[in-house]
N, C-alpha and C positions, 0 to 999 in steps of 0.2 A: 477595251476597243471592241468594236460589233466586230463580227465573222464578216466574211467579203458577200458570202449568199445567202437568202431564208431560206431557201430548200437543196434538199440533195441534190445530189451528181442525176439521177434517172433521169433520162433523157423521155421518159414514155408520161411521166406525168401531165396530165390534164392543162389544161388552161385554166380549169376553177379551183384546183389544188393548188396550182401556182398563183394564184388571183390570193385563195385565202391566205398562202406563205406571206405575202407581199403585204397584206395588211394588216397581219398580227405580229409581224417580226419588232415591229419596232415599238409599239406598247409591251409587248414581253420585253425586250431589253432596257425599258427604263422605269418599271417598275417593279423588276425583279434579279435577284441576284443568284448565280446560278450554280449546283452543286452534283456536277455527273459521276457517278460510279458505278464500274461494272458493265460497262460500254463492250468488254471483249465478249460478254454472252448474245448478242445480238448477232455474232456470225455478219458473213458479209453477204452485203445483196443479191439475191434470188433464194439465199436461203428461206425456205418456206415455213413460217412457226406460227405458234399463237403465241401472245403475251399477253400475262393474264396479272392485272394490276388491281389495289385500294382504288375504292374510288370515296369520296371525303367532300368534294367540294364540285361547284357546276363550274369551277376555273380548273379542277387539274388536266381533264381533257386536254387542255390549250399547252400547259405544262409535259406532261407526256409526247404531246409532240411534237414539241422543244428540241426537247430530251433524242429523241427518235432522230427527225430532220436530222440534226447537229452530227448524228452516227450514221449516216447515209440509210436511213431504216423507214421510209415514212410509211407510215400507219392507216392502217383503215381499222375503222371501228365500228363496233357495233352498237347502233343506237336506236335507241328506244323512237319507235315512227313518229310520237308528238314534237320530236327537233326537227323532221323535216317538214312541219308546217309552221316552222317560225319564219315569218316574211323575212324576204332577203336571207338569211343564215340557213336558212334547209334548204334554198335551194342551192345556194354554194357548198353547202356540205352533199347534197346527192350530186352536186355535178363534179365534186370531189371524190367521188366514187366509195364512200361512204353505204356501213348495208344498213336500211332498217331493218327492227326487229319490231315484229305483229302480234302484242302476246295475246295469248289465251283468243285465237282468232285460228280459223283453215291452215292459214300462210304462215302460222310461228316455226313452221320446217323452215321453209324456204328461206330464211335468214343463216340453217345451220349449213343448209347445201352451199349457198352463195360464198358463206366462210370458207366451207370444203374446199371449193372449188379454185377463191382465193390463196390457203394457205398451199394447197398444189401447185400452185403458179409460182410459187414464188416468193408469196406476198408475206409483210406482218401484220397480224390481222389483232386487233385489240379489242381485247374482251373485259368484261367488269363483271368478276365471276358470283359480286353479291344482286348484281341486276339492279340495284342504284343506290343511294346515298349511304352508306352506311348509319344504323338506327344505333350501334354502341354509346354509349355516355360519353366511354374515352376515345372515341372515335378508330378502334379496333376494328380489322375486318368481321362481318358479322356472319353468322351460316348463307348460304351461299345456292345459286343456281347448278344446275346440271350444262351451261350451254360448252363454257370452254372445256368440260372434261369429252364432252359431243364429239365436240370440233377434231379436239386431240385424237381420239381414239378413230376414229371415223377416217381422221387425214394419214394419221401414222406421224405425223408431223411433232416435232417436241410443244411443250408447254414451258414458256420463258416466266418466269417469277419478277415483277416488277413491284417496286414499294415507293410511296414518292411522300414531303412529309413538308409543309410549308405551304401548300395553297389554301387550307382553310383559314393561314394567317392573311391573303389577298381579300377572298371570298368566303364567308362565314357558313357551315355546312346549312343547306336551306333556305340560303338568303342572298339575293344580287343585288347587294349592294359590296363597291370595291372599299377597299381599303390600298392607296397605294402610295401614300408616303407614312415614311420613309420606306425606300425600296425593300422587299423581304426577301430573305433568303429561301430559296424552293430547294429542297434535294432529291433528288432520284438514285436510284439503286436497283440493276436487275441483277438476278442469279444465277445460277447453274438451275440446265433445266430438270425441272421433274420427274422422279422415278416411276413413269409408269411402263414400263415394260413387261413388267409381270400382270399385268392386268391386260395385255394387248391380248387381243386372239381370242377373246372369253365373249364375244357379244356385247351388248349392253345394258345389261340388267341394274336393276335399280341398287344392287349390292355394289356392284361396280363402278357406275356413274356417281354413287356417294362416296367412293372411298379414295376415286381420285379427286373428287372436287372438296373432299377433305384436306388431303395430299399438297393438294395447288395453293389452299388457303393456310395450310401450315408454313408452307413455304414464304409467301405472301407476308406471312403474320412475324416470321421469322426476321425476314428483311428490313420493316418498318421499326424490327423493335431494335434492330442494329440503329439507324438513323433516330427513334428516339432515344435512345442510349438508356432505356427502361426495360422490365420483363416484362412480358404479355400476360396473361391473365390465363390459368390454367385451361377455363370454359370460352367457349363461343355467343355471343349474343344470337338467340333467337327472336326475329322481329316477331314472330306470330304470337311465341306463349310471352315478349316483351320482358325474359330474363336471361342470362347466362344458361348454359347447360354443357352437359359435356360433349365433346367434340366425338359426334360418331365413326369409326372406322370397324365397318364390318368388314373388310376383307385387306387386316395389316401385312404387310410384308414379309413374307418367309422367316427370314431373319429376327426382324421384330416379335414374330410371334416366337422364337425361340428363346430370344434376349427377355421377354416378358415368363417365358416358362422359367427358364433359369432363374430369372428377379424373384418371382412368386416361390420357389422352394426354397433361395436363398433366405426370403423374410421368412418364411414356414419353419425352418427349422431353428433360426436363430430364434423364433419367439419364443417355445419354450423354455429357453435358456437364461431369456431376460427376463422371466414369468419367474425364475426361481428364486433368483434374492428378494423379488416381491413378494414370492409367499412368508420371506424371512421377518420381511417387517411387522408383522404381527407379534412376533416374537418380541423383537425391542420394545415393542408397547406394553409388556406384561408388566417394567416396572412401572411405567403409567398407569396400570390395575392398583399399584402395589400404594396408589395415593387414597384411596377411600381408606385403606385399614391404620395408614395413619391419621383418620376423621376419628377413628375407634374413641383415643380421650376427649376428644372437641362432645363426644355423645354421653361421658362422663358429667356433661357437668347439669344434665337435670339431677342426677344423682347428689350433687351438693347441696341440690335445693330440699332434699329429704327433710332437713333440720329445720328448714324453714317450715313445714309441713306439721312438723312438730308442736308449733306455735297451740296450734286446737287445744295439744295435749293437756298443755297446761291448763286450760280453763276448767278442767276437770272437776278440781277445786272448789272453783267458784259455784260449780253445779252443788256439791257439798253443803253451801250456805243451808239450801233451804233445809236437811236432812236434823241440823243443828236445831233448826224451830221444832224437830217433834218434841223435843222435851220440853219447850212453851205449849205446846200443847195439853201437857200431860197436867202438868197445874191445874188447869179444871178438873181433869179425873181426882187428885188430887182433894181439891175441894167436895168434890162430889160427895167423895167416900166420906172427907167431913164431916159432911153437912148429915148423911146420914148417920155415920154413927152418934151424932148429936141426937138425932131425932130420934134413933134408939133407946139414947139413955134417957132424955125426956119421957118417953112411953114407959119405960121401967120406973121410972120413979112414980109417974101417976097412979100405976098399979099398984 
C-alpha cells in the first residue's frame, strides 16, 4: 500500500518541491520496489549534515529522494548547472531549491557557500562526491571531488555515508532509456557518519581535502558492498589515468597510523622466521643432486661399445695378404740369378 503523503511533514517547503513530490510519487511506487536501511543516521529535522552518496545511474537522484522524503529528510542537491537548463525539469528543480554547481567557471565557490549556508540552517544537503556517473566497470565509487569534504569542514556539520544499489537496474549507467517492468527492487543504506574530527581545525589543504574525501568514499564504498553482498576491490578507479590505483590517504588517522606501525613490524619480524625453513629447502634438494650420479652407469655404456671398436682390429690380417705376395716376388730374383748363372757356365765352356 502507497504511504498517505509524497513529501515530508516541513511545513516550509516550496510549492515547486511539492509540485515535483506530487508527480514522481507515483511512477516511483509502481515501478519500483523499495528497500530502506539505516534511516536512524539521518537524525531528525533541522539537523544540518551533508550526505554524501554513489551516484551510478541519472534515475538514482529520484531514488535518494525516495529514500530521504519517506524519513522526513528532503534533500537538496547539488547539481551540476546543465539540469537546470532542461526545459520544464530545471526549472522545477531551481524552484525546488535545488544549488547548481558552475565548474571550472568564477562561481564554482559559490555552490560551496550556498551548501554552507544550507547545511547551517538545517538542511540535508546532497552531494555526489565522484561529481558524476561513476566511470568503474563494476560500477564501484570511483576517486572522487573535494566538494563534500568542503562542505563538511567548512560547516562543521557531519558527513552522512549513503550507498543505494538497484537504479542502474531501472536506468542503465549513461543511458535514458527506462527499464520498468517488472518492478525492481532499489536499496538504500546510510551509515554512521564520518570520522573527520581529527582533520577539523587544520585549514584546507590539499593533504586534507584528500584524506577526507578518501574517508567519505571508503565509507561509501563500505556500504554498497554490504547491499551488494560482494568485496570491493582493494584500488579505486581513476577516470583520468582510466585504471584502478591505490586509494591515497596522506594524512590516516592517529590510531590507523599506529595499527599500521604495529602491522609492518609484526610482518618485519615474522619474515625472517618464515625465511628460515625456506633456506632449508635447498637442503632437501641435495638428494635431487644425488640423481645425476646415478646417470654415472647410463655413461657406462659407450664403454661397451669399446668391443665393437675392436672390429678394425681384426682386419689387421687381412692387411697381411699383401706382405705374403713378397715371396711371389722373389721368384723372378729367383730366376734372375738363374738365368745368370746359366749364362756363366755358357761363357765358361766357350772359353
Amino acid at each position: 500500500m502507497w504511504p498517505v503523503r509524497p513529501f515530508p511533514k516541513d511545513q516550509s517547503l516550496g510549492p515547486w518541491y511539492r509540485l515535483a513530490a506530487v508527480i514522481l510519487w507515483p511512477p516511483m511506487m509502481t515501478i519500483t520496489r523499495r528497500e530502506w536501511l539505516g534511516a536512524e543516521h539521518l537524525g531528525s529535522p533541522g539537523d544540518g549534515m551533508v550526505v554524501a552518496a554513489n551516484h551510478m545511474s541519472w534515475f538514482d537522484p529520484m531514488v535518494i529522494a525516495h529514500f530521504m522524503n519517506d524519513h522526513d529528510r528532503p534533500p537538496r542537491y547539488l547539481a551540476k548547472d546543465s539540469v537546470f537548463q532542461v526545459p520544464v525539469a530545471g526549472r522545477i528543480i531551481g524552484g525546488a531549491g535545488q544549488i547548481p554547481v558552475f565548474r571550472e567557471s568564477d562561481n564554482a565557490q559559490d555552490a560551496v557557500r550556498a551548501a554552507v549556508a544550507a547545511v547551517n540552517a538545517g538542511e540535508a544537503v546532497v552531494v555526489y562526491p565522484e561529481g558524476t556517473l561513476t566511470r568503474d566497470p563494476e560500477l564501484w565509487p570511483m576517486v572522487g571531488k573535494t566538494g563534500a569534504a568542503r562542505i563538511a569542514l567548512q560547516s562543521g556539520k557531519p558527513v552522512i555515508p549513503l550507498a543505494h544499489w538497484g537504479a542502474q537496474d531501472v536506468m542503465a549507467p549513461y543511458t535514458k532509456e527506462f527499464n520498468v517492468f517488472p518492478p525492481k527492487l532499489v536499496q538504500v543504506i546510510a551509515g554512521a557518519p564520518v570520522d573527520l574530527d581529527d582533520l577539523r581545525g587544520q585549514g584546507l589543504s590539499s593533504e586534507i581535502l584528500i584524506e577526507a574525501t578518501s574517508r567519505i568514499l571508503d565509507a561509501i564504498t563500505e556500504l554498497l558492498a554490504t547491499l551488494r553482498n560482494e568485496s570491493p576491490p582493494a584500488d579505486r578507479w581513476n577516470p583520468r589515468a582510466g585504471r584502478r590505483e591505490p586509494v591515497q590517504h596522506p594524512m590516516p588517522r592517529p590510531r590507523e597510523s599506529d595499527e599500521r606501525g604495529m602491522g609492518i613490524m609484526a610482518v618485519t619480524k615474522k619474515a625472517p622466521a618464515k625465511k628460515a625453513p625456506a633456506k632449508k629447502a635447498p637442503a632437501k634438494k641435495a638428494p635431487a643432486k644425488k640423481a645425476p650420479a646415478k646417470k654415472a652407469p647410463a655413461k657406462k655404456a659407450p664403454a661397451k661399445k669399446a668391443p665393437a671398436k675392436k672390429a678394425p682390429a681384426k682386419k689387421a690380417p687381412a692387411k697381411k695378404a699383401p706382405a705374403k705376395k713378397a715371396p711371389a716376388k722373389k721368384a723372378p730374383a729367383t730366376r734372375a740369378a738363374a738365368t745368370k748363372k746359366t749364362v756363366v757356365k755358357r761363357t765358361a765352356k766357350r772359353a
